[in-house]
C-alpha positions as CSV (number, residue, x, y, z in Angstrom):
1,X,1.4,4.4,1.7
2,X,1.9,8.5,3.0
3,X,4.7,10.3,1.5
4,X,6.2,12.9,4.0
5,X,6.7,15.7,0.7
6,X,3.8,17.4,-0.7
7,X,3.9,19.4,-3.7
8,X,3.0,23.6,-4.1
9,X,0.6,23.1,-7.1
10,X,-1.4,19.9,-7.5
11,X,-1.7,18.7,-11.4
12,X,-5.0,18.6,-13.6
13,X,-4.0,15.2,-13.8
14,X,-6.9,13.6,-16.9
15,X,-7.2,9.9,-18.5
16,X,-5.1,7.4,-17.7
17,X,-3.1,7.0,-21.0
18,X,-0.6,4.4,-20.7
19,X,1.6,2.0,-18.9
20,X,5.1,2.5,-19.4
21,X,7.7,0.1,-18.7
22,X,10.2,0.8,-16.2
23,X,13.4,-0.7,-15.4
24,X,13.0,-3.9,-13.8
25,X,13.8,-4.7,-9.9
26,X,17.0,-6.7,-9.1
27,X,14.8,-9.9,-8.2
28,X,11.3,-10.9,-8.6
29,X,9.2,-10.5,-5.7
30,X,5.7,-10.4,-4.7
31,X,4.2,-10.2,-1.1
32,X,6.7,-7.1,-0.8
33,X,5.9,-3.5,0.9
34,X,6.9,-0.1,-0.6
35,X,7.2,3.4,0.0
36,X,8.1,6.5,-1.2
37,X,11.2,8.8,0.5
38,X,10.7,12.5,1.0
39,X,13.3,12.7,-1.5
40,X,11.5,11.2,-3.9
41,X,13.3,7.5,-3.7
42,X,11.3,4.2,-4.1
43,X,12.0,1.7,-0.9
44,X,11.2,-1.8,-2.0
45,X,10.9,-4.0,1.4
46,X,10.8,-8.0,1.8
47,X,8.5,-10.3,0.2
48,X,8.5,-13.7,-1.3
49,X,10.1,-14.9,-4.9
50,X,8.7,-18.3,-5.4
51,X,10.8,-20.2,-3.9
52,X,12.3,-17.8,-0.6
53,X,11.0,-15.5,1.5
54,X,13.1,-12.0,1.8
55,X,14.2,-9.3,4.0
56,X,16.4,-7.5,1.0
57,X,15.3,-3.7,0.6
58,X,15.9,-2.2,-2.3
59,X,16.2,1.6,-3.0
60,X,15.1,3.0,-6.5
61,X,15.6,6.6,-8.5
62,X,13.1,7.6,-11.0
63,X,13.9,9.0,-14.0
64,X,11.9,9.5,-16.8
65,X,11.2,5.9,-17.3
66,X,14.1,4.4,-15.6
67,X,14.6,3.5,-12.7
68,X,18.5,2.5,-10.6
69,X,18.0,-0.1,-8.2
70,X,20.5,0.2,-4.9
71,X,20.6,-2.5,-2.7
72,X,19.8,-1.0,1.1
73,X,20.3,-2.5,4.6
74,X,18.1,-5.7,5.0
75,X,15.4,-5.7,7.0
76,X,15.7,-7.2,10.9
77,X,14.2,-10.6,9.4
78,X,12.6,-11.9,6.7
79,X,8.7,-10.7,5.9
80,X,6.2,-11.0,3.8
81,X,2.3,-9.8,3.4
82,X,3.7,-7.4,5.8
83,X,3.3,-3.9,5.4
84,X,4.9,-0.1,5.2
85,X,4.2,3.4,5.7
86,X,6.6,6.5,5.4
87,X,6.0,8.4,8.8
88,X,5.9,12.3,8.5
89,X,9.1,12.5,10.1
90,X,10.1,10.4,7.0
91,X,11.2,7.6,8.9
92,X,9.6,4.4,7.5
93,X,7.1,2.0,9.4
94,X,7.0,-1.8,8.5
95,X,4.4,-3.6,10.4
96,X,3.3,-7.5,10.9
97,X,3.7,-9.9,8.4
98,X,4.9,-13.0,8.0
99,X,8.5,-15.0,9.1
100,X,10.2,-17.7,6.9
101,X,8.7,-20.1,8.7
102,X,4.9,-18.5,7.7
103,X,4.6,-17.6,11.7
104,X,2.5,-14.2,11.5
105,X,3.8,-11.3,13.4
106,X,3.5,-8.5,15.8
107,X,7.0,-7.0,15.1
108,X,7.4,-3.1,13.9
109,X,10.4,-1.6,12.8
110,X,11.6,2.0,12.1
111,X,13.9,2.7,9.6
112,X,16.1,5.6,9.0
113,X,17.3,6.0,5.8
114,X,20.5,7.7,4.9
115,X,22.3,7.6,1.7
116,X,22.0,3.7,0.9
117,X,21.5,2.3,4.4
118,X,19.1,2.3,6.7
119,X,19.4,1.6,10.5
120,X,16.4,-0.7,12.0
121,X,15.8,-0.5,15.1
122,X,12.6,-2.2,17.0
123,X,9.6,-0.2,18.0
124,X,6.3,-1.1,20.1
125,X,4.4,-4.2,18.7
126,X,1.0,-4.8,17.1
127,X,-1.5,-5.7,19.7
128,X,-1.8,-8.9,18.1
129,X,-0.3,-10.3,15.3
130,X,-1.1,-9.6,11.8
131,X,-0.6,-10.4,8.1
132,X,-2.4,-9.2,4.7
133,X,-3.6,-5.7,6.6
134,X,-3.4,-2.3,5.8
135,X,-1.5,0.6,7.3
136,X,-2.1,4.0,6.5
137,X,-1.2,7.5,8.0
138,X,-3.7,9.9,8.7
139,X,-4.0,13.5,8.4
140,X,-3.0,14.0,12.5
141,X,0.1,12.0,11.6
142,X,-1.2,9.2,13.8
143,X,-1.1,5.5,12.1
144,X,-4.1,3.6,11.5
145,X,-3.8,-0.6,11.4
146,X,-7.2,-2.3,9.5
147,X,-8.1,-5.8,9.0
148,X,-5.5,-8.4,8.5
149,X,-5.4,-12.2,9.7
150,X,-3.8,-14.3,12.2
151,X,-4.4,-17.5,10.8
152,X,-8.6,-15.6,10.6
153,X,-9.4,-12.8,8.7
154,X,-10.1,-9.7,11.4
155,X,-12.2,-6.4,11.6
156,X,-9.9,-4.8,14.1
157,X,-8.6,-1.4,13.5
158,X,-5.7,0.3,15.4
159,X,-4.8,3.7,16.2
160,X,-0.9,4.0,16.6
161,X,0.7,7.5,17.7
162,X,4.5,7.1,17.8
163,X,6.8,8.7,19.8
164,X,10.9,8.1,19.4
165,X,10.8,4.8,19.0
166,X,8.3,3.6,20.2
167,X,4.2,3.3,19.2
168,X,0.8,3.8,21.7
169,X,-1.5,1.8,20.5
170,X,-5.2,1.7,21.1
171,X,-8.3,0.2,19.6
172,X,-10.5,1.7,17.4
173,X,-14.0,1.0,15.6
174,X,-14.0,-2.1,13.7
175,X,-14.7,-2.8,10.1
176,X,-18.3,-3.7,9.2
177,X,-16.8,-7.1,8.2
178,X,-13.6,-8.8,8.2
179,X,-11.3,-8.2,5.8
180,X,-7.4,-9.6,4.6
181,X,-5.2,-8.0,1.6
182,X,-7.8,-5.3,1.3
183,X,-6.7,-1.7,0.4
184,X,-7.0,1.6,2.3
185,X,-6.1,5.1,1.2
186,X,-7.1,8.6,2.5
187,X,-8.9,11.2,0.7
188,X,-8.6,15.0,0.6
189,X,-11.5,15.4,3.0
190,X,-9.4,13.7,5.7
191,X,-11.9,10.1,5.7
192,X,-10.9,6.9,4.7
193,X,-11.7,4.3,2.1
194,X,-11.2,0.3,2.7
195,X,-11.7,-1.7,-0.7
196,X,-11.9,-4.9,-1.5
197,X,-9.7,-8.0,-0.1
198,X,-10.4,-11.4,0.8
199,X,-13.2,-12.2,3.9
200,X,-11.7,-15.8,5.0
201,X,-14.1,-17.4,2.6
202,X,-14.8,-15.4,-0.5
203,X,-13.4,-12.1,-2.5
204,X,-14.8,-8.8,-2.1
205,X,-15.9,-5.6,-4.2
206,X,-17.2,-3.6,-0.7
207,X,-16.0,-0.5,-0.1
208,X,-16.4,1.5,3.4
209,X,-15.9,5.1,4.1
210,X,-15.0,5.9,7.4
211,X,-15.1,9.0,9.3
212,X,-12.8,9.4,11.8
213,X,-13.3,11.5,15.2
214,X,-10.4,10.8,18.6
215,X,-10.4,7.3,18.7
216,X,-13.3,6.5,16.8
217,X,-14.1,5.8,13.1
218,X,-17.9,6.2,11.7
219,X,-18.1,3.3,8.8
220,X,-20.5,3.4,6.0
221,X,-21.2,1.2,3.0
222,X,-20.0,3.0,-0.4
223,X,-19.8,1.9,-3.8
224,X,-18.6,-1.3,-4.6
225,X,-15.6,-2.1,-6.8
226,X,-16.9,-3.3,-10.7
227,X,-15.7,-6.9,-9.4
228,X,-14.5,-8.3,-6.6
229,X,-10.6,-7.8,-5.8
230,X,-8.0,-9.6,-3.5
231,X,-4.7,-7.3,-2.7
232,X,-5.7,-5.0,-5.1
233,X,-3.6,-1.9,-4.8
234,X,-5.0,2.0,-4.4
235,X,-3.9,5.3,-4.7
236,X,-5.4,9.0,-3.9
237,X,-4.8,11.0,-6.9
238,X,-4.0,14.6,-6.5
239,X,-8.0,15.7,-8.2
240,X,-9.1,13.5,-5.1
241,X,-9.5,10.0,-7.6
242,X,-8.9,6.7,-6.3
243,X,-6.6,4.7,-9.0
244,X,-7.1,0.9,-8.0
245,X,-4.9,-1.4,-10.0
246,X,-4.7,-5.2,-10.1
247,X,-5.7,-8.0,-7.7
248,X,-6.4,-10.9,-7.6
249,X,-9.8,-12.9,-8.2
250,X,-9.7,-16.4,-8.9
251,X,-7.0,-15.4,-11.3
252,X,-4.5,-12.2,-11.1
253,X,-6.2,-9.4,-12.9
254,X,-5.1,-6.4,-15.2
255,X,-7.9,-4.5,-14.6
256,X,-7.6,-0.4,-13.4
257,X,-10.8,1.8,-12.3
258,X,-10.5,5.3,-11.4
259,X,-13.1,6.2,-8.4
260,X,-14.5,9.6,-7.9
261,X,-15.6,10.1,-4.6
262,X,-19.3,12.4,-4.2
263,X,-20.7,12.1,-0.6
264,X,-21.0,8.4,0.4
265,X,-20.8,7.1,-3.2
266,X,-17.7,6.7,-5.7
267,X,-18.1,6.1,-9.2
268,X,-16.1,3.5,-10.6
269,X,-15.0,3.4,-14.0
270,X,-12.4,1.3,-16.2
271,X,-9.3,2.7,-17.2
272,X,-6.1,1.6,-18.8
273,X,-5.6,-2.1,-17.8
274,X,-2.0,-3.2,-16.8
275,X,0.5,-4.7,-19.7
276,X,-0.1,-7.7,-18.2
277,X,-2.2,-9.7,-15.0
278,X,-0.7,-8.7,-11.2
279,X,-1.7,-9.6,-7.8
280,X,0.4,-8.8,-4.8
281,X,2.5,-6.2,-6.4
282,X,2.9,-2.9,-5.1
283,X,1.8,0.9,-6.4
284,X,3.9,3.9,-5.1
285,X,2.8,7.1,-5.7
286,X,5.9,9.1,-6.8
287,X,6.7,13.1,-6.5
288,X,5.8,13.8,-9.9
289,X,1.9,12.0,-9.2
290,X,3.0,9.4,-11.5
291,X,2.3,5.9,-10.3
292,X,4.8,2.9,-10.2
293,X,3.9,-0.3,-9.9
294,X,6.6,-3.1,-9.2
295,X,6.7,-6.8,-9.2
296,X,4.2,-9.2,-7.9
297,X,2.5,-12.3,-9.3
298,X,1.0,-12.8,-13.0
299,X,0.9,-16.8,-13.1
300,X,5.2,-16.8,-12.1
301,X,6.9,-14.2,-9.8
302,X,7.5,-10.9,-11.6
303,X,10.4,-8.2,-11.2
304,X,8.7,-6.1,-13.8
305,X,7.8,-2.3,-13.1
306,X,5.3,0.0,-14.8
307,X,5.0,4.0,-14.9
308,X,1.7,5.2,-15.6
309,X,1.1,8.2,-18.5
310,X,-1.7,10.8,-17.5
311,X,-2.8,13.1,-20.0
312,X,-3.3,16.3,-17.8
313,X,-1.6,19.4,-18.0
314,X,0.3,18.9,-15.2
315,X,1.3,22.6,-12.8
């Protein structure tokens, strides 16, 4: 997830204190994408409740420790295990997924939000079709596509540089491996870090740096996670941490670990776990470097949110 705004001081954020409860979504959902507005809104996109699969969007205000839900303009058609990116421009990007009918997709479609509604409109496809990867945005404002499954877990990465309405896409280096409902995230120094997710047979603690340079991206092996984590959830910190929260292992998991990142190697340790197990939730970075964490699965569907507590001394 890349939020167009960036702030004029970045926070001495410290520990991870607490999870605060938030106000809850209008449904339970899990599966869902997210992503933060450059005016500081929460867009809460798709996903699956248990029993349907959904193309409601939902619009959310921060404040303090609540949260109003709006309903926004649905997307073109239901998705889940799809994915969402604000663009620069701060249009929004949802890419792949999932249809009701659990056919996996090459669809994209950019959204332009004003007010309460957003107008869809179609853009350039995936290459191929994809659910359970990873879409990030990357320093040169191009979009990069990692992993993901078709019915297989793939190592295919894509470069997307969008234009208007439409999307160039080309292939890049793959991932060492194949990975599905992994996580990626950029750091500071521009590279990026792929944790975690599922290989087709077995959950994963790997994590990959990669260095990227025109259309090509320079993997190495890095730490691995404390445990191994499918659709975990991670977030760049404003000191350069990675906050990963969640996932799913056998059994949902509560579990945070904050990563700092030294050359090729991160060190992991535990933080504040979650009020409660979630897998297949989402984590949105907000304005204020606070993190929110919505929905997901914890043994039943969820609508639940949480608002993280740092004890730094902020600008």
């Amino acid at each position: 997830m890349f939020a167009a705004w960036r702030p004029q001081c970045v926070p001495a954020l410290g520990n991870l204190t607490a999870w605060n409860t938030g106000t809850s979504l209008p449904a339970a959902r899990a599966f869902h994408a997210d992503g933060v507005l450059s005016d500081g809104r929460v867009l809460v996109m798709g996903g699956f409740n248990g029993t349907s699969y959904i193309a409601t969007t939902s619009l959310g205000t921060v404040s303090g420790t609540a949260v109003t839900w709006v309903a926004s303009t649905a997307l073109p058609a239901v998705r889940y295990n799809h994915d969402a990116i604000v663009l620069p421009d701060g249009r929004v990007l949802v890419t792949g997924g999932q249809d009701a009918s659990t056919n996996f997709q090459a669809t994209t479609w950019l959204g332009t939000v004003s007010g309460t509604s957003i107008t869809w409109v179609a853009s350039t496809n995936l290459p191929a079709t994809r659910s359970g990867h990873s879409a990030i945005v990357l320093p040169d404002g191009r979009v990069l596509i990692t992993g993901g499954s078709n019915g297989t877990a793939q190592t295919t990465t894509w470069f997307g540089a969008v234009s208007g309405t439409t999307i160039t896409w080309g292939a890049s280096t793959a991932l060492p491996a194949a990975r599905v409902n992994h996580t990626s995230s950029v750091l500071p120094d521009g590279r990026v870090l792929v944790t975690g997710g599922f290989d087709g047979g077995s959950y994963q603690a790997t994590t990959w740096l990669g260095t990227v340079s025109g259309t090509t991206i320079t993997w190495v092996a890095s730490t691995a996670l404390p445990a191994a984590r499918k659709n975990p959830r991670a977030n760049t910190l404003p000191d350069g941490r990675v906050l990963v929260t969640g996932g799913y292992n056998s059994t949902a998991q509560d579990t945070t670990w904050l990563g700092t990142v030294s050359g090729t190697t991160i060190n992991w340790a535990n933080s504040t776990a979650l009020p409660a197990v979630r897998s297949y939730h989402t984590a949105s970075m907000l304005r204020d470097w606070r993190v929110l964490v919505t929905g997901g699965w914890g043994g039943t569907y969820q609508a639940t949110t949480w608002l993280s507590s740092w004890s730094g001394t902020g600008c």
